[in-house]
Each structure stands twice: as C-alpha cells, then as structure tokens.
N, C-alpha and C positions, 0 to 999 in steps of 0.2 A: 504493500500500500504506500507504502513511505517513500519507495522509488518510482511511482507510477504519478506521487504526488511532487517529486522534484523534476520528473518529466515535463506534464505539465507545465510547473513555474517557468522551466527553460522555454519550452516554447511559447509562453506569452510573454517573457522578455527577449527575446528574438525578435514576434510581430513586434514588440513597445520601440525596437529598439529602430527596425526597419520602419515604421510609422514615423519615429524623431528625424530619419535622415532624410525621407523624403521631405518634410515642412519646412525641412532646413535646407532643402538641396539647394535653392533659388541665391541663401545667404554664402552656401558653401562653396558655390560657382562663381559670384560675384569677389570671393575674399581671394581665390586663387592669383598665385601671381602673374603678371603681365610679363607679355611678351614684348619687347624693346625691338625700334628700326633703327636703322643707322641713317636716318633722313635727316636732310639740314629743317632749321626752323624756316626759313624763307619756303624751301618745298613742302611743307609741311600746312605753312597759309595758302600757298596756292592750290594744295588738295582741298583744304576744306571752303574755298571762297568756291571750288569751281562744284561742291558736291550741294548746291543748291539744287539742282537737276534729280537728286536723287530721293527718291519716292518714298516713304516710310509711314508707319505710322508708331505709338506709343504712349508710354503713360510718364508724368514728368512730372516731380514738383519743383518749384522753386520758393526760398526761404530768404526774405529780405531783413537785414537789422538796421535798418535807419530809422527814425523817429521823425516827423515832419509834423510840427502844430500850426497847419496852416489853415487856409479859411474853408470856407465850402466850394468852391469854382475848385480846388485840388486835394480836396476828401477821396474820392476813389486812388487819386495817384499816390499819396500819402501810405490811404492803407496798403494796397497793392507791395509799399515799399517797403511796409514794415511785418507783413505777415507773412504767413506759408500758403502759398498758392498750389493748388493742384488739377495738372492739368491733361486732359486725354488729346494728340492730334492725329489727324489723317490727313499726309502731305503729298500732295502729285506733283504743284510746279509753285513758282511764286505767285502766279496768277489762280491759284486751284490750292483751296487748302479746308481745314474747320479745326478749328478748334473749343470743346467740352472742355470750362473751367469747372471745376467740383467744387462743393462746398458742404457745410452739412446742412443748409438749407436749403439747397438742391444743385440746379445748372444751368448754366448760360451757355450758349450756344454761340460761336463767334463763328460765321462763315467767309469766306475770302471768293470775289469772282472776277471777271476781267473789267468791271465796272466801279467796284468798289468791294466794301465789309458788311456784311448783314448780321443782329448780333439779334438773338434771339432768348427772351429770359423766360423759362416753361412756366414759370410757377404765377408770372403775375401776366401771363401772353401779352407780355409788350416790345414789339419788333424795331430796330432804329436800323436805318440806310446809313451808311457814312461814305462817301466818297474818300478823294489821296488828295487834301487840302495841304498848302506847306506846312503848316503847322498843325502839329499833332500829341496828343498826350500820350503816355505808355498805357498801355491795355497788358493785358495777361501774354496775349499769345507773342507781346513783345519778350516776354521773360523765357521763355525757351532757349534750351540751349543748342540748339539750332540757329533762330535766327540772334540771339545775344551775341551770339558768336561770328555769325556772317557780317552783324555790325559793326562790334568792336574790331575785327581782324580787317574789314574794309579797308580802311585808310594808314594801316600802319609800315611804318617805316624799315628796312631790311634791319637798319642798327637797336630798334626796336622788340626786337625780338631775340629768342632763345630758346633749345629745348627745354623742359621739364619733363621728370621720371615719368613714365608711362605707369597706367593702374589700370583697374578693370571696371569698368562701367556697364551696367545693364547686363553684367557675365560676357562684354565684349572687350576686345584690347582696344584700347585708347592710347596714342600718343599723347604726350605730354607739349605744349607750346607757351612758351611765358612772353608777356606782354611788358613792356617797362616802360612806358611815354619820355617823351625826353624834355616835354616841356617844363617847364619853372615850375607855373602857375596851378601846372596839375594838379588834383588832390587825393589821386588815383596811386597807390605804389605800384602795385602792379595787377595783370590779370590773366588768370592762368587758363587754358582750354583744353583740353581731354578730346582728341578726334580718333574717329573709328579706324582703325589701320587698315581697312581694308575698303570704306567708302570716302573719307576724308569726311563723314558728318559729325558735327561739334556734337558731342555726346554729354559735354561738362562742362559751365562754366564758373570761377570763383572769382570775383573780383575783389579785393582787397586794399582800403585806402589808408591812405597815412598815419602812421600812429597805429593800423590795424594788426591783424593778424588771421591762420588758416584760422584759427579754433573762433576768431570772432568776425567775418566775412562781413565787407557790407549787404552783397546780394551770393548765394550759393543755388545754382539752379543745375538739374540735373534728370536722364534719364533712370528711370528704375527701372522698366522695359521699353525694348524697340523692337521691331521686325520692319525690316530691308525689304520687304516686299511690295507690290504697288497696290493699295488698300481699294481700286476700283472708283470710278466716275459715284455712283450712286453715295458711297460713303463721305462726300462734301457738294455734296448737291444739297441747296435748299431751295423751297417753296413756300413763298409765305403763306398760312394758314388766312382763312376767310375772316375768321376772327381774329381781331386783332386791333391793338392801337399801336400804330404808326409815327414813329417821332426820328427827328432831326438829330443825326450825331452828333457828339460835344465835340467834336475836331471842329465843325464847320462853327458852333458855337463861340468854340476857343475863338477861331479866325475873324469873325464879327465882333469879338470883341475887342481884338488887336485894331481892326479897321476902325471901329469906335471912339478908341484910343489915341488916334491919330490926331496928334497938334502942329499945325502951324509950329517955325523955327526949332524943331526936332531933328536935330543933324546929326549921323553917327560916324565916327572916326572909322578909316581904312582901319585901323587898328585899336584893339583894347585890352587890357593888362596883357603886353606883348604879344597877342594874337592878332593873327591876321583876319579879316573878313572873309567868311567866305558866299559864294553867291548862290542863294535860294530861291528855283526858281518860280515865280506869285506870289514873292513876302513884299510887303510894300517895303517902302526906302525904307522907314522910321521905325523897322522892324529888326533889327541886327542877328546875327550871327556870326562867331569868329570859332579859331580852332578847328581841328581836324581829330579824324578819331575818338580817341576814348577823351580828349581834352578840350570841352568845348564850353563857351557861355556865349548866351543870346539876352538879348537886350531889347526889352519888348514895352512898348506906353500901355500905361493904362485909365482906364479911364477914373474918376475920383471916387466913385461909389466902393469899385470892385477893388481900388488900393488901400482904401477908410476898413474896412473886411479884413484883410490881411496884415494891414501894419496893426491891427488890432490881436489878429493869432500870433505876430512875429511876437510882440510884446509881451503878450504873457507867458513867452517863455523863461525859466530864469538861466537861458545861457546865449539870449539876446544880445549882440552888442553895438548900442545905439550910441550916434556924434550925427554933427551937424550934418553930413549927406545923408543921412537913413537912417534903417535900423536892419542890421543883418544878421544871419543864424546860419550854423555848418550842419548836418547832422549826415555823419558818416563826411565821403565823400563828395556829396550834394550840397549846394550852396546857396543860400538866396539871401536877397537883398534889396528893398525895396527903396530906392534913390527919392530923396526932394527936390528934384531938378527946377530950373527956374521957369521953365514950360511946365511942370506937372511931374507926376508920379512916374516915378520910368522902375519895372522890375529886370532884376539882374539874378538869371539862375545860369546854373552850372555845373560841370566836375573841377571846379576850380578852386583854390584856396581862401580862406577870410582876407589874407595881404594883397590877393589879386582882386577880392572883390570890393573893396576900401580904395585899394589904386584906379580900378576902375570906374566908380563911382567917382574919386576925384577927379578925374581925364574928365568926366561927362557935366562935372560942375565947374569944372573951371579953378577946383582945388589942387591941381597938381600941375596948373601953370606958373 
C-alpha cells in the first residue's frame, strides 16, 4: 500500500511539475540568452528604419515615468506619459494599420487609412476622424516600439550612435543600438532600441534622461509578443457603425488653436537655445520648431484663455521655477514653459533642458540681448 501510495505522489508531482514548466515556458524562452551580430550601429539603423514595410502584429505595453501637472487641453498626453499603457497592433504598411489600447475599462480602437486615423471608443460608441494636420499630440499607438523607434532612429547622426548588448524580446533576438544626441541642450542621455535580428523591427524601446537611469526610464515600451506574419486586410479594416456620435480630432483642435493664437509682431528666430529651425510643412510662420531627432523644442502662441489654464497647472506645482519670462517645469526629460512675451503668451515645450529653456525664453524676450 505504502509503495502504491509513493507511486502515486511521484506521479502527480511529475504532472505539478510538467504543469509549472509549461506556464513558465513563455518567461523561460524570453530569459534565455541572446544571440549577438557583429553588425555596425549605422547598419543596424538602416535595418530597422527600412523594416517599416514589415507586417506584424502583437501585444505591447508601454510604461511612462514622467509627471506633467498641466491643464486640461494636455490631460490625455500627460496621463499617457505617466502610466502603463497596453496595447494590441495589426500592422500591414504605414498607410494600413489598428491599433486596441486596453485598459480595465475597456478599449479604444485606433485605426490608420490612407486618409487619415479613425479612433473608435466601444464602450461610450463615440467615433472621431482625424486627419495628418502638422501639429499633433502623442496618442498610444505613438508609444510602440515600432514606431518610437522609427522616430527616434529617423534623424540620427552616424557619431550618434552605438551598439548595445543584445537581449531577448518577445522570446526573439534583439540587437542592441544606443542613441547619445550630441546636442547641449538635450535632456535626453541616451536611448536604447532592441531590433529583431532577423526583420530589423524595433522590438524595445528605453529612453532615458539626464540624471536618469535603466531601473528609472522616462518612457520603457516594449513587445511581450509579436508574430512576423501579415495579420490580413480584414484585421484593420474599419466601418463606422450606424450608430454613432461623430466628433472632430484634437490634432485639428490643437491646430485651430495655434491659428487662434496667432499675433500680429510674432517673429521667430532661425534659431533657438542653439537649435536650428526646422521646416514644417502647414505650420504657420509664428509656429516654430527647431532641432532634429530625439532633440527638439517648438514654440507655439497661445491664445490668453488657454495660457491663464496652464500657467495656472504650471504653478501649483512645487518644482515650478518662475522669473520675469514665465514660469517653467522639467519632468523627466520633457520640458515646458510658458513665456510673457511682449505680444502674448508664447509656450515652449520640448526634450530640452530648464538652461535651454530660460535661454530660450530670453532670445524670444529680448532678455538675452
């Protein structure tokens, strides 16, 4: 009896044992080590800038640590930046795409066509159109490390770059590509990407700002699964439903309010805290942008209502730091600053530093002649 009953025990700690490997296989596969190329960093961005073309679909979350107390016109971009988003995508081309943000109160539905974005939210059936206006706020599916990655690697310079150690993403090998901007002003230290070694898709992105560290990321977004496979026309097709309320994107919103904002003797320098301008095209003049890459700040009027809102969130912050041009705030990376210019309220956001955003502000008031 006694050995019929240690029989037994053996074999349900056999199944116990084969039951834990399988639940764990998924973490067991991902932990294994990575396999390394001997690829320069420079071919390594040109693989994954060129694996836009490549099909996929997968499950991703992305984890932001910034804090932003700002008003309500940048309540969604705020949270987005400071929480864990998670997100399902089905990707054919840049023009063909959807992506299901999850949450625990349900899902939004963001579709991509060759006209525009359609964003669908199930739970209240309210549909919004958005068109590719030049100015646009970050959405979720911007946080993917697919396209994080295609943006950030965009514009960067060969002396810019570097390998980093390869790891294993989504149980795939991932090269390693580290980011180092070379501008001053930046507030970016570096940013690291994880590409598929065998499609060049950004599989990881960590971006990390000054003062920061791995274990304290401003923004960490990443695959937990992917399949390389082409997910089918039908799976980002959408149809708007009969029922439905219909509203206007906040891009196009944003951009009527920049036009809004628009003052008479509003003139913006070729350059700002040592950044060059660059050209956006359908931003009005009195709209700025400079920088390149991961290193940028834009310089946008606003109008009195919508800056009275905001110098109001900048202010109760207690890591504000307000003088006679404004009052400005860091958090993370990110930077903003709202100017008293002698036309009106001019904001100043960016990946730039507080010294660049002070300098800048003086260059636009006439403090730093």
């Amino acid at each position: 009896m006694a050995r019929r009953r240690t029989g037994a025990a053996a074999r349900w700690a056999a199944v116990v044992t084969g039951v834990v490997l399988l639940v764990s296989l998924p973490a067991l596969v991902a932990a294994l080590p990575a396999t390394d190329a001997s690829v320069s960093a420079p071919e390594l961005r040109a693989q994954a800038l060129a694996s836009a073309g490549v099909a996929h679909s997968g499950y991703a979350q992305a984890a932001g640590g910034l804090s932003l107390p700002v008003g309500q016109q940048l309540t969604p971009v705020a949270d987005l930046l400071s929480d864990r988003t998670s997100m399902r995508t089905w990707y054919r081309s840049p023009q063909d795409w959807r992506v299901d943000v999850v949450s625990p109160t349900g899902e939004t539905g963001v579709y991509r066509d060759s006209a525009g974005v359609w964003t669908w939210e199930y739970e209240d059936a309210v549909v919004t159109r958005a068109g590719t206006p030049p100015l646009a706020l970050p959405t979720a599916p911007d946080l993917l490390p697919t396209a994080l990655g295609w943006r950030l690697l965009s514009e960067a310079d060969e002396a810019e770059l570097s390998r980093a150690p390869a790891a294993r993403v989504a149980g795939r090998d991932a090269l390693g590509l580290r980011l180092v901007p070379a501008a001053d002003a930046s507030s970016i230290a570096r940013v690291d990407v994880w590409v598929d070694s065998a499609t060049g898709l950004p599989l990881r992105v960590r971006v990390v700002g000054e003062g920061g560290s791995d274990a304290d990321p401003a923004l960490d977004t990443a695959f937990l699964d992917v399949d390389l496979a082409d997910p089918g026309a039908a799976a980002s097709r959408f149809t708007p439903p009969p029922a439905r309320d219909l509203r206007t994107g906040p891009d196009e919103q944003l951009y009527e309010a920049a036009r809004t904002g628009l003052r008479d003797g509003v003139v913006l320098p070729p350059t700002l805290a040592g950044l060059a301008r660059r050209d956006v095209p359908g931003t009005p003049a009195s709209v700025g942008a400079y920088g390149r890459g991961v290193t940028v700040l834009v310089a946008v009027p606003l109008p009195d209502r919508a800056a009275d809102g905001l110098r109001r969130a900048l202010r109760r912050s207690p890591d504000a730091v307000a003088d006679p041009a404004g009052v400005r705030l860091s958090a993370g990376p990110l930077g903003l600053m709202l100017v008293d210019g002698s036309t009106g309220p001019l904001l100043l956001t960016g990946t730039v530093d507080g010294e660049a955003l002070a300098g800048a502000a003086a260059e636009l008031t006439g403090g730093g002649r």
